[in-house]
N, C-alpha and C positions, 0 to 999 in steps of 0.2 A: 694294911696293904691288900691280902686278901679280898675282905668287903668292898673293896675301891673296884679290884678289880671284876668282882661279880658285879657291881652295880652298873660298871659299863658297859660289860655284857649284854647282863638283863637289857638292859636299855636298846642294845643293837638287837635284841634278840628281837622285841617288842615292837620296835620299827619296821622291822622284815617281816612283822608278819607269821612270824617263828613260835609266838607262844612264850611260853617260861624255859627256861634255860634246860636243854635235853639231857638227861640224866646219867649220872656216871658209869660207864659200860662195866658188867659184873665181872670180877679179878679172872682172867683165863687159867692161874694157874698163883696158886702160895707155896711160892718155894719157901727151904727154911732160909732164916735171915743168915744162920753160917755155911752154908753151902760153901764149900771150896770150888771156882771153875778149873782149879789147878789137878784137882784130884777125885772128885765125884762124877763117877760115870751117871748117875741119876740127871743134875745138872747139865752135861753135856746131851741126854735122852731129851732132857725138855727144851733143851734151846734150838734144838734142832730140828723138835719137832714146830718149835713157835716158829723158828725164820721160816720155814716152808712157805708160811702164807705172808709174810712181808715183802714188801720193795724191793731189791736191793740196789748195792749202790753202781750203777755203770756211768760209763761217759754220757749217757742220755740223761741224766738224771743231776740234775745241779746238785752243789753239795751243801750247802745252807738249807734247800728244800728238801733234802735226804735226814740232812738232820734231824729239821722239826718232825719232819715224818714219824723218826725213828724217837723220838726223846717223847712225844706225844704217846706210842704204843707202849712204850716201857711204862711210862705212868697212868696210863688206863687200863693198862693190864697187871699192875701191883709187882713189876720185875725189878727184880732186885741187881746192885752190884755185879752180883757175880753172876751173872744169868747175863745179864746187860752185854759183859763182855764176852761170854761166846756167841751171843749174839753178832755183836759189830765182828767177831772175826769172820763168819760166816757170811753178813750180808755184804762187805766192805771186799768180800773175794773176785768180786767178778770186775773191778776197778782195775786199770791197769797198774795203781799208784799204792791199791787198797794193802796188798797182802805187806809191802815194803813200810808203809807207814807201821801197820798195826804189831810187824814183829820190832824193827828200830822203836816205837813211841810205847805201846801199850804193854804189851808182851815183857818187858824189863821191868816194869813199875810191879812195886808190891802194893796187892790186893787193892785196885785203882779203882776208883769212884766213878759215875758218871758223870760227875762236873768237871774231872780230872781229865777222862776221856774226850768229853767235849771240848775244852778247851784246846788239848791237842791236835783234834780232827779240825777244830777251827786254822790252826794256826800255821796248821797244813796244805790243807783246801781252800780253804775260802778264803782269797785273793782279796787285794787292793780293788782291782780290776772288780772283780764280783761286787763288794761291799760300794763303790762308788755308782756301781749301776743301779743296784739297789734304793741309794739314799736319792737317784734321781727320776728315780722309777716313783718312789712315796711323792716326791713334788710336783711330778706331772700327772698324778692321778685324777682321773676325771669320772663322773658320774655321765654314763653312755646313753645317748638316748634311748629312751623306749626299758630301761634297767630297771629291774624292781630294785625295792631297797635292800630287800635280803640279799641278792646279786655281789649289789655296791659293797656292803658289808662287809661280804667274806673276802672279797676283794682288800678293801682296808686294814681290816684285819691279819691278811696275810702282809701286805706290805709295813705293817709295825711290828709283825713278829719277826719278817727279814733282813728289819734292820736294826735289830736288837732291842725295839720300843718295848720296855716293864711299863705297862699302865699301871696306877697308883703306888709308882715310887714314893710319891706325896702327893698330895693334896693339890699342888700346885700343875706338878706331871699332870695330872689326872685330868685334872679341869682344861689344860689346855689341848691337851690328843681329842678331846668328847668336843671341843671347839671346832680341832681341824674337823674332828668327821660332819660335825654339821654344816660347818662353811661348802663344804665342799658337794653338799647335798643340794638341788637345784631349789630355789627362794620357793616354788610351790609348793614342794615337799617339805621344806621346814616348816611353810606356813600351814598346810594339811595337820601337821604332828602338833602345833602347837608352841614350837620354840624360836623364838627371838634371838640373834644375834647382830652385832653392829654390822654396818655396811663397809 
């Protein structure tokens, strides 16, 4: 799954213009992997100094798009569980909804995960409402006149990650999302690149 996913990557990346695939940003901080956020002042030192420079989550700021944001920094900067979660209590503060969810959802849960976390903030925030705009937002997307590919790209790109598209689930996933993006690329630029698809 992994290689699936780097090859379509690579691929987007290479189209755009981009080069080889930009390189993993070096860890901001290796906490220990037992860090308590319940009880280590160190912990709460580092998390506080990392939100300073992140997002955080307001009414301006969609919350599907806060998320990636926020699940994207934790994994390029090597943040652990419990780091994670002083984290999200700190950025999710300035929501009007943020501090209720995270003491009722998160705050009760023993020593809770990021997948655990997410799912809650998902099932919280991110509406019917949101999720339908979303999946119509992927099917009206169009390559803009005058767009370079890189453009278009990161474009599509965002809109398969906001609607929860895992490229190379299989083999099968894979091949058809590397379909949509090409179909969707205007017939001179497929043919510029070199790839064929049906009409």
């Amino acid at each position: 799954m992994r290689t699936q996913i780097q090859d379509l990557t690579q691929t987007i990346f290479l189209l755009s213009g981009a080069g080889d695939i930009p390189p993993r940003p070096s860890s901001a901080f290796s906490p220990s992997s037992n860090m308590s956020h319940r009880s280590s002042p160190n912990a709460l030192a580092t998390a506080l100094k990392f939100a300073a420079t992140m997002k955080k989550f307001d009414q301006n700021l969609e919350p599907d798009k806060f998320w990636i944001y926020f699940e994207a920094q934790c994994s390029n900067n090597g943040v652990n569980d419990d780091i994670a979660g002083l984290l999200l209590s700190n950025l999710v503060a300035s929501h009007p909804s943020g501090p209720q969810w995270f003491s009722s959802y998160v705050s009760v849960m023993t020593n809770p995960t990021l997948s655990q976390m997410k799912s809650s903030f998902a099932r919280y925030f991110i509406t019917d409402e949101i999720k339908s705009r979303r999946h119509q937002q992927l099917l009206e997307l169009r390559y803009r006149q005058g767009e370079t590919v890189r453009s278009f790209s990161n474009r599509f790109i965002e809109a398969l990650t906001l609607n929860g598209i895992k490229v190379g689930a299989s083999q099968t996933d894979y091949a058809y999302v590397k379909e949509i993006y090409f179909f969707k690329l205007p017939a001179s630029v497929r043919r510029y690149h070199g790839t064929k698809f049906a009409k």
